[in-house]
N, C-alpha and C positions, 0 to 999 in steps of 0.2 A: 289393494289394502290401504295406498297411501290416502285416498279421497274418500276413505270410509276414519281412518284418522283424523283427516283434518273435518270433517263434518260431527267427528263423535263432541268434538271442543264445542262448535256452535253450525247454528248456520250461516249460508256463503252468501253473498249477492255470487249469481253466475258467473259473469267473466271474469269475478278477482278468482274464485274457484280453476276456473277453466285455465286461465293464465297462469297458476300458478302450477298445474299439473302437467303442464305443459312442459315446464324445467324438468321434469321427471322424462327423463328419455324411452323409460318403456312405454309413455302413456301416449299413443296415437294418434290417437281418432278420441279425443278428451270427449266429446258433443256428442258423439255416440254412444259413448260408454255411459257417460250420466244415463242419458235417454235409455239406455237398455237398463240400469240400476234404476230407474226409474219404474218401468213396467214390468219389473221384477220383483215391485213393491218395497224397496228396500230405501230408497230415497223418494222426499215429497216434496215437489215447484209450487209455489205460489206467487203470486204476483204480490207488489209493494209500493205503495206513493211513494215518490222519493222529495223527498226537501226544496232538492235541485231542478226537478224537470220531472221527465215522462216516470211513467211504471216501470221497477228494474224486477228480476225473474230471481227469485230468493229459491234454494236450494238448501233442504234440510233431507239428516237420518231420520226416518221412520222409530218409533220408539221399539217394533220389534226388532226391529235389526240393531240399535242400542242395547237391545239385552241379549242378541247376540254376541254382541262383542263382549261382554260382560261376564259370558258363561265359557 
């Protein structure tokens, strides 16, 4: 529930997401869990030019899974 939280606010670049789920002691295997909420349809990756350098891997809620949380 927590990374369904912090995604409802906005979206993440990946590894600040990742790193910060990571302070959460139940969350494990953070890279897998995106990835399975991923192909669960509930979260959506896209790629992003960054300012700085290469493409970072941007990680947003799906807007059905926003109005799940909603209801």
């Amino acid at each position: 529930m927590c990374v369904l939280s912090e995604l409802d606010k906005t979206d993440n670049y990946g590894y600040l997401l990742v790193k910060t789920l990571s302070t959460f002691r139940v969350v494990r295997a953070p890279f897998t869990m995106l990835r399975k909420l991923t192909l669960e349809g509930i979260l959506d990756q896209y790629e992003m030019e960054s300012a700085d350098g290469p493409t970072v891997s941007i990680i947003g809620l799906l807007a059905k899974a926003k109005n799940g949380l909603i209801n």
